[in-house]
C-alpha positions as CSV (number, residue, x, y, z in Angstrom):
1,X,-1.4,36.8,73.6
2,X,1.0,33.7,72.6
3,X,-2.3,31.3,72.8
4,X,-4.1,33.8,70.6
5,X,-1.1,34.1,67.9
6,X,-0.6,30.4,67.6
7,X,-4.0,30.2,66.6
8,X,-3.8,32.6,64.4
9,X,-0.6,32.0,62.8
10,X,-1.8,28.6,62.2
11,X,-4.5,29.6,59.8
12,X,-1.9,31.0,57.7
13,X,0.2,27.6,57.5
14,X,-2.7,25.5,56.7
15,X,-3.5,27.9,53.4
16,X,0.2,28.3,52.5
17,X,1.0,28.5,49.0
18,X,4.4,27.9,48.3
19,X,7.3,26.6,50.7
20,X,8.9,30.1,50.8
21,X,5.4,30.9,52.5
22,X,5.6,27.6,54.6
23,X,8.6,29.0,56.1
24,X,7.6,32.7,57.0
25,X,4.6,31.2,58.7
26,X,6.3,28.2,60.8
27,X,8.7,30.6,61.7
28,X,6.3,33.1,63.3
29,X,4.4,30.2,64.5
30,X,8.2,29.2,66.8
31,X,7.9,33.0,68.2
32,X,4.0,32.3,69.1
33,X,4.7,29.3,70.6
34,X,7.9,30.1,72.0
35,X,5.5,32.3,74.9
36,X,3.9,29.8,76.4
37,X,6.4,27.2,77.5
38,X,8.6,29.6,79.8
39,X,5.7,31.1,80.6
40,X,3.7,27.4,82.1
41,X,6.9,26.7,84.0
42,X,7.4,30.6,85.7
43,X,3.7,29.9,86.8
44,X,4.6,27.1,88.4
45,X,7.4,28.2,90.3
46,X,5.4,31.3,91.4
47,X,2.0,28.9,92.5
48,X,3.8,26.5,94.4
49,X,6.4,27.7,97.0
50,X,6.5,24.4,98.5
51,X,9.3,22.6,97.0
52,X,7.7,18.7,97.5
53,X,4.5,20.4,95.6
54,X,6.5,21.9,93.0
55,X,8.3,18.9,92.5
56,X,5.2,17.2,91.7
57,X,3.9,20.0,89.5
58,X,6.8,19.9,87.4
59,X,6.5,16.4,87.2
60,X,3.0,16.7,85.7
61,X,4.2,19.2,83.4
62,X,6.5,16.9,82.2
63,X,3.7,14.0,82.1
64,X,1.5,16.3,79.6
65,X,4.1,17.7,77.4
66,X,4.6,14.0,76.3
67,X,1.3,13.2,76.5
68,X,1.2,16.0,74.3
69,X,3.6,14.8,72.1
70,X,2.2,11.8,71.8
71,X,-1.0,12.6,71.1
72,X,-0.1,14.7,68.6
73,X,1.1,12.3,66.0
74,X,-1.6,9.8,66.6
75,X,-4.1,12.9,65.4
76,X,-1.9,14.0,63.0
77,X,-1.6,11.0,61.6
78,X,-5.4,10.4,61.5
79,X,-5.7,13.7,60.0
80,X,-3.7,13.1,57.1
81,X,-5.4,9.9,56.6
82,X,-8.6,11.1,56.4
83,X,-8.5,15.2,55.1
84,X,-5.6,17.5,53.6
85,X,-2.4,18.4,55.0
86,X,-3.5,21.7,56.1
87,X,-5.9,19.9,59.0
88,X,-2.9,19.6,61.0
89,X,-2.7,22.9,61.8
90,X,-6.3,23.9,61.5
91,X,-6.3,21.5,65.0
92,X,-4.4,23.9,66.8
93,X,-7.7,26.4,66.5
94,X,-10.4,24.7,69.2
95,X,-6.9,24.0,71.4
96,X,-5.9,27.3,71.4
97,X,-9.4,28.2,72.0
98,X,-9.6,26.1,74.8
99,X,-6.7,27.6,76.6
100,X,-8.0,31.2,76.5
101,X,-10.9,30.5,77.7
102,X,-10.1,28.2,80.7
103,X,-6.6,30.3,81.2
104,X,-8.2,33.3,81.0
105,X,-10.1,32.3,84.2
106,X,-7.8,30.3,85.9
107,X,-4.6,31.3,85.6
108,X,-2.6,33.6,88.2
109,X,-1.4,36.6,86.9
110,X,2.8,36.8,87.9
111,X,5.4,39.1,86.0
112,X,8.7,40.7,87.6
113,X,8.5,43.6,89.4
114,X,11.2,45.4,87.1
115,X,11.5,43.3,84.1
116,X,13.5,45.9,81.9
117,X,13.2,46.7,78.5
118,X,13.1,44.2,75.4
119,X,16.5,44.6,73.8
120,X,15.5,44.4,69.9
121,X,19.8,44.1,69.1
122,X,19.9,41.2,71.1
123,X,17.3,39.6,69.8
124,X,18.7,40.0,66.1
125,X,22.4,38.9,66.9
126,X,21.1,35.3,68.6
127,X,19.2,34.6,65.7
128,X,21.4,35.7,63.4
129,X,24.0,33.5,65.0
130,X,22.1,30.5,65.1
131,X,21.0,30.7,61.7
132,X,24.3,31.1,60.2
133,X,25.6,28.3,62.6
134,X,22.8,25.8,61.9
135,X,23.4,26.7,58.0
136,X,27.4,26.0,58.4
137,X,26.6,22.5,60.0
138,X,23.9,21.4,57.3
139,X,26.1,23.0,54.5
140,X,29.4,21.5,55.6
141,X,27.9,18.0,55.9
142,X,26.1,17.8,52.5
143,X,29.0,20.0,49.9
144,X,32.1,20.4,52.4
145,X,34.3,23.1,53.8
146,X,33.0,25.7,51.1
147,X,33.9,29.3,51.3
148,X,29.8,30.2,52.3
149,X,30.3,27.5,55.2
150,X,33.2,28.7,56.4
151,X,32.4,32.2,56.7
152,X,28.5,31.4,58.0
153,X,30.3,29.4,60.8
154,X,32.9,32.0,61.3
155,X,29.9,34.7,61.1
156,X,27.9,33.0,63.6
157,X,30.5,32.4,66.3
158,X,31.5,35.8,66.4
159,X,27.6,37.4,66.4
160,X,27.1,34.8,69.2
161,X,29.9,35.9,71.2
162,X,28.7,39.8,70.9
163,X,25.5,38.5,72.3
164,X,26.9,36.9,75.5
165,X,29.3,40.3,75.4
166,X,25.9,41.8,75.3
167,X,24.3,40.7,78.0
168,X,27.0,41.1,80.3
169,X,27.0,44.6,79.9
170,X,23.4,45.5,79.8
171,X,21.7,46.3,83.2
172,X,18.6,44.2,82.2
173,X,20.0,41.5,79.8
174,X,17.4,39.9,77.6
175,X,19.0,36.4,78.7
176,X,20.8,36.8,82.0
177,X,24.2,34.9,81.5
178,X,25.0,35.4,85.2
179,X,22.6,32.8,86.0
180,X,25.2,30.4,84.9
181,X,27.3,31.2,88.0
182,X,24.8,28.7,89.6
183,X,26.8,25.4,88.7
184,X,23.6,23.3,89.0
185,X,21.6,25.2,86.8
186,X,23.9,25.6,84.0
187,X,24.7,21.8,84.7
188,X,20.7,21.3,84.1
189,X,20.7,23.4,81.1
190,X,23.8,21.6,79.6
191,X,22.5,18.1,80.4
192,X,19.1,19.4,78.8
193,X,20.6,21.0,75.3
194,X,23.0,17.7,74.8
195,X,19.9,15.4,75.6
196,X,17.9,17.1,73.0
197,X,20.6,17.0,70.8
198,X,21.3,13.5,70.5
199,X,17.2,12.9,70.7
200,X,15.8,15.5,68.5
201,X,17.2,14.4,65.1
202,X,17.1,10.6,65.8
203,X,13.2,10.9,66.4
204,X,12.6,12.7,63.5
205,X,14.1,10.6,61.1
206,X,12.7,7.7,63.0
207,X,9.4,8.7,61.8
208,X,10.3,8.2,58.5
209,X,11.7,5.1,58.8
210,X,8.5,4.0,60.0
211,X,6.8,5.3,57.4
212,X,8.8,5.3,54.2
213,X,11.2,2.2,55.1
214,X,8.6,-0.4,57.2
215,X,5.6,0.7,55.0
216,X,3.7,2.1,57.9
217,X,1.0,4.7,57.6
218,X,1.3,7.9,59.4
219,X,-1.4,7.0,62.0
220,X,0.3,3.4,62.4
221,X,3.6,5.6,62.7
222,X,2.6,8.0,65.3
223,X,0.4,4.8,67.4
224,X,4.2,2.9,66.9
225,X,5.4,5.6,68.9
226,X,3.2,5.9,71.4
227,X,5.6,3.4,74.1
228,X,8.1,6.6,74.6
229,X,5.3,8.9,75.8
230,X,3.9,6.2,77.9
231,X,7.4,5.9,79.3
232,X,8.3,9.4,79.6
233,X,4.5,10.2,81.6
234,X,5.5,7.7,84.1
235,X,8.8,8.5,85.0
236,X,8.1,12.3,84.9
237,X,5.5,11.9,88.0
238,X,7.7,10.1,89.8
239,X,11.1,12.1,89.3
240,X,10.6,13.8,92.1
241,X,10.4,11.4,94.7
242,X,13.2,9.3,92.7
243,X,15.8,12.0,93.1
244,X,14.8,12.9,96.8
245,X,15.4,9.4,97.6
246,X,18.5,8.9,95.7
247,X,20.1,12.0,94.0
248,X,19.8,14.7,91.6
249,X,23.0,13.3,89.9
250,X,21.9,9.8,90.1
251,X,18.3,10.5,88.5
252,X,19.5,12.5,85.7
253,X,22.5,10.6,85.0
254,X,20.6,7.2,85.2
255,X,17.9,8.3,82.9
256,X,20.4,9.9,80.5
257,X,22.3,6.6,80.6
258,X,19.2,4.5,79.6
259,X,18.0,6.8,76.8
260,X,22.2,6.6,75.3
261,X,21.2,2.5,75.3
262,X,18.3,3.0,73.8
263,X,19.8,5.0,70.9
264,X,23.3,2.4,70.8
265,X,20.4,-0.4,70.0
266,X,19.4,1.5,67.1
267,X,22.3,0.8,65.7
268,X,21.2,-2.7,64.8
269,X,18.1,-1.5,63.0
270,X,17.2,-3.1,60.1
271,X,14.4,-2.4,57.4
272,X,12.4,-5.4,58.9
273,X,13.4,-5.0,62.7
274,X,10.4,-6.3,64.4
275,X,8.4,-3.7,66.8
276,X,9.0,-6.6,69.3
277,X,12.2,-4.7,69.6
278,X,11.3,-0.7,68.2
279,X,8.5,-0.9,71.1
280,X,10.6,-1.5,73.9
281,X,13.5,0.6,72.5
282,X,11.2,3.8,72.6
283,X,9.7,2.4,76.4
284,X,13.4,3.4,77.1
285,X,13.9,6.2,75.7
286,X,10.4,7.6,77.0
287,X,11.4,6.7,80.8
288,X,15.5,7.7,80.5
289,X,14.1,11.0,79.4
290,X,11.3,11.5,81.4
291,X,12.9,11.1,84.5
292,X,16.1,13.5,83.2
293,X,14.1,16.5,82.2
294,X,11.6,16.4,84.9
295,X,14.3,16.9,87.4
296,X,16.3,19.5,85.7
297,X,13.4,21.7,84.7
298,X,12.7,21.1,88.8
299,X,16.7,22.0,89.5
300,X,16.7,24.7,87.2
301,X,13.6,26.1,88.5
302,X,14.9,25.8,92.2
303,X,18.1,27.8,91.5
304,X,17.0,30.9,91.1
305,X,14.7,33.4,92.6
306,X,10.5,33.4,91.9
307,X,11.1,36.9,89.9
308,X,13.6,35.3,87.8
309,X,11.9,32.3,87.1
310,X,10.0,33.5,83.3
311,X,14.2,33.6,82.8
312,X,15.1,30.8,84.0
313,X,12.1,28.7,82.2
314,X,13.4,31.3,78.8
315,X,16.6,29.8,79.4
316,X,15.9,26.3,79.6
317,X,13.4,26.3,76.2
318,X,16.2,28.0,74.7
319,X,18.2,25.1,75.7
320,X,15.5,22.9,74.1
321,X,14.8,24.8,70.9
322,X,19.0,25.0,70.2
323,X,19.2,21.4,71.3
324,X,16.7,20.7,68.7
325,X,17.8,22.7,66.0
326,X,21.7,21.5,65.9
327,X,20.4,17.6,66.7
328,X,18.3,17.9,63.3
329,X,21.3,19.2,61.5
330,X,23.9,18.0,63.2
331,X,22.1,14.1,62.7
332,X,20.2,15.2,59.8
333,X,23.8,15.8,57.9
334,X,24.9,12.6,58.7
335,X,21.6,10.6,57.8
336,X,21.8,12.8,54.6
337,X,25.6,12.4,53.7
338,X,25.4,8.4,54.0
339,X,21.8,8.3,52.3
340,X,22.9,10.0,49.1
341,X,25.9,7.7,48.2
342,X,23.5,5.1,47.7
343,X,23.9,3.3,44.1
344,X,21.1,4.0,41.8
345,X,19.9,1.2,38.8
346,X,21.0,1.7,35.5
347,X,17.8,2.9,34.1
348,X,17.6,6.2,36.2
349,X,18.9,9.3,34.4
350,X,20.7,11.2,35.5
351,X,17.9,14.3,36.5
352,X,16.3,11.2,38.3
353,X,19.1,10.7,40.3
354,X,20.0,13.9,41.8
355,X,15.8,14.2,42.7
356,X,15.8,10.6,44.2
357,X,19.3,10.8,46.4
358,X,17.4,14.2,47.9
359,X,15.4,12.4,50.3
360,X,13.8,9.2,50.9
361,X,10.4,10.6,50.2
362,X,11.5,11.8,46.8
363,X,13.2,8.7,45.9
364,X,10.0,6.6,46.1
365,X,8.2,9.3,43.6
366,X,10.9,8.8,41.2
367,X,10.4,4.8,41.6
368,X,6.7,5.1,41.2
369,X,7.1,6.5,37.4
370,X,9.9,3.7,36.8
371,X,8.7,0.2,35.0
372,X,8.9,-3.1,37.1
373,X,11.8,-3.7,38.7
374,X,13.8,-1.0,38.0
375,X,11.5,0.7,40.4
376,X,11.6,-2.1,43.0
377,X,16.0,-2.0,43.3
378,X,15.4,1.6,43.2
379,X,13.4,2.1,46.3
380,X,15.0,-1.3,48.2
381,X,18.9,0.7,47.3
382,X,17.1,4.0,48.6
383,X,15.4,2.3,51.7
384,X,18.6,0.9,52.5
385,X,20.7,3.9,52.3
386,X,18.3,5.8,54.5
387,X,18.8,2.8,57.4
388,X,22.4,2.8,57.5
389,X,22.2,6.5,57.8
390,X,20.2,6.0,60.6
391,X,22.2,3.7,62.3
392,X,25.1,6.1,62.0
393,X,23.2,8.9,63.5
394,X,21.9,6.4,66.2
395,X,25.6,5.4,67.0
396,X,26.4,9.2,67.3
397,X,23.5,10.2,69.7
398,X,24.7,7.5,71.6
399,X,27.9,8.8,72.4
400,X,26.8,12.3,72.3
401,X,23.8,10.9,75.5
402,X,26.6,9.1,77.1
403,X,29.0,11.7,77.4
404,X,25.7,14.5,78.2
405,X,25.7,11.4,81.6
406,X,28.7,11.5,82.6
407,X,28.7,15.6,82.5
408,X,25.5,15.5,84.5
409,X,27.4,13.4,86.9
410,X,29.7,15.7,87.6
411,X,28.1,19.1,87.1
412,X,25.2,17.9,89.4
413,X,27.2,16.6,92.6
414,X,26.2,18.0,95.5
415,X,22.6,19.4,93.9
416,X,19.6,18.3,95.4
417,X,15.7,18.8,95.2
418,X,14.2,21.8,98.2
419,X,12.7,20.3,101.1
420,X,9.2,21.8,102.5
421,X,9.9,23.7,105.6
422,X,8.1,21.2,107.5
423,X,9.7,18.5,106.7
424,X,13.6,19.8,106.6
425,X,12.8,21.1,110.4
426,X,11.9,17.4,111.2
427,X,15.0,16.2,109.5
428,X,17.3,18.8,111.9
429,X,15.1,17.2,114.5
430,X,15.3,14.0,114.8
431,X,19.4,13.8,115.4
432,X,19.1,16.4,118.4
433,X,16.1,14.6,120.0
């Protein structure tokens, strides 16, 4: 049903006709797709009861959701290149296709016994809360501690905290909370949502930096790219043996460790940084996170019983989706709050001015209808602006991957990856014999 809605769904993006209608239909495109990752993960807890096995299936999970993401770009990008906008999503059609076809065939059915009913309140009062919250942060970074930011923050705290009051009280909760009594999964979810966070926004907007500040096109941008899903497809099938033969704590930690170095070198970025040092920056970031998220989404996987797992998987994409939603805004602000300070030539008017310090892209429109140089120190000032931004948000995720490393440290002591029956009755063996 997801597969089929995506594909759907992504008709009506492609022929959208205003942004207003871009919105509505990316938004129900989220709720299609939002089916099918908890639902690829639940499978795999339920087809592999061996722990070694579902180690390894997780890890190839892992390995084609950032193959995935990879790809994705590079076709994007050639389909920009080549045909209009709307090809991008048109692509999803033979994909989704694909998938009911083959899935229809090959996949195991699994569901929960006594799943419950779908709480429609709960369901409003989350998203409800995280708009308003998401809102507050974007707001508050761009005009300051306004009335409408003060009572959206206010507004989504409290609807946020009815749904958690929610939950607790229902007898089948739409998210079970009490799954967070399990110290290692909530540690997994935690490191996960602050991992996002610090990635989410910083990859974004390094994107355009490729694009709009190096001159790059948007095939050249998503094959510059490439390095962190290389990265993140190696260390994600062999995460699993990795923490077996060190430690949960130690693989998650370590990889979340190298992906805060990777973003602390962006700091140093410059509009003609050299891919001699971009490339191996996103190698890093590919492998830290790679190796982190395979093992949590095994950890968080492991924690809880096969019924529960469509919950568990629900829990940890919420993670990712909330992760990704405050890192754009949250990192977004700041890009945005540094970029529009930026001085403007003497020639712009004053309508030009606001449009340009609105975003990068806009910026080089309004240079384009400018004479000479006045166009030139327009987008250089602009292009600028939108790299110290950058850095500043770099600097940030930094400290915000950091501290998500040290957390995982701690939260994660003691965790560690199943054993196969087999082979934890040869481990109780050997000392006896």
């Amino acid at each position: 049903m997801g597969s089929a809605a995506f594909g759907l769904v992504s008709v009506g993006t492609a022929y959208a006709h205003s942004a207003e209608a871009m919105i509505v239909w990316r938004a129900l495109l989220g709720v299609a797709g939002a089916t099918l990752m908890p639902s690829t993960l639940a499978l795999i807890r339920n087809i592999f009861p061996d722990p070694r096995e579902r180690s390894f299936a997780v890890g190839v999970w892992a390995a084609m959701t950032s193959a995935g993401a990879a790809v994705g770009p590079v076709v994007g990008g050639f389909l920009l290149e080549h045909f209009w906008w709307g090809s991008v999503f048109l692509i999803n059609l033979p994909v989704m296709a694909v998938l009911l076809v083959v899935g229809a065939r090959v996949l195991p059915e699994s569901r929960n016994p006594a799943p419950g009913p779908w709480d429609l309140p709960s369901v409003l009062l989350s998203m409800a809360g995280i708009v308003a919250v998401v809102y507050a942060v974007k707001e508050g970074a761009l005009h300051g501690a306004r009335l409408d930011v003060l009572g959206a923050a206010v507004a989504g705290v409290l609807l946020l905290a009815v749904f958690v009051r929610r939950q607790l009280r229902l007898p089948a909760p739409l998210l079970n909370m009490r799954l967070f009594r399990h110290r290692g999964f909530s540690g997994a979810v935690l490191a996960d949502l602050l991992t996002i966070l610090g990635l989410a926004g910083l990859i974004f907007f390094l994107s355009q930096f490729l694009q709009l500040v190096q001159g790059r096109s948007p095939l050249e941008a998503g094959i510059a790219e490439l390095p962190a899903a290389l990265g993140s497809v190696t260390a994600g099938l062999l995460a699993g043996r990795i923490a077996r033969r060190t430690s949960v704590r130690g693989a998650v930690s370590v990889g979340l460790a190298a992906v805060a170095v990777a973003m602390g070198s962006c700091a140093w970025l410059a509009q003609d940084t050299g891919y001699w040092l971009l490339g191996p920056v996103l190698l890093l970031v590919g492998v830290g996170a790679g190796l982190a998220f395979t093992v949590t989404a095994d950890v968080i996987l492991s924690s809880v019983p096969k019924e529960e797992a469509g919950a568990a998987s629900a829990v940890s994409e919420t993670a990712y989706e909330l992760g990704v939603a405050l890192g754009i805004a949250v990192l977004g602000s700041i890009v945005t709050g540094v970029y529009r300070g930026f001085a403007l030539p003497p020639q712009v008017s004053d309508a030009a001015a606001e449009e340009a310090r609105g975003s990068l892209g806009a910026a080089a429109e309004v240079a384009a209808t400018l004479p000479g140089q006045a166009g030139d120190a327009l987008l250089d000032a602009a292009r600028e602006a939108f790299t110290d931004g950058l850095r500043a948000a770099a600097s940030l995720s930094a400290v915000v991957l950091a501290a998500a490393a040290v957390l995982a440290w701690y939260l994660l002591r003691g965790q560690r990856l199943e054993e196969s029956p087999a082979k934890a009755t040869e481990q109780v063996a050997e000392p006896v014999a």
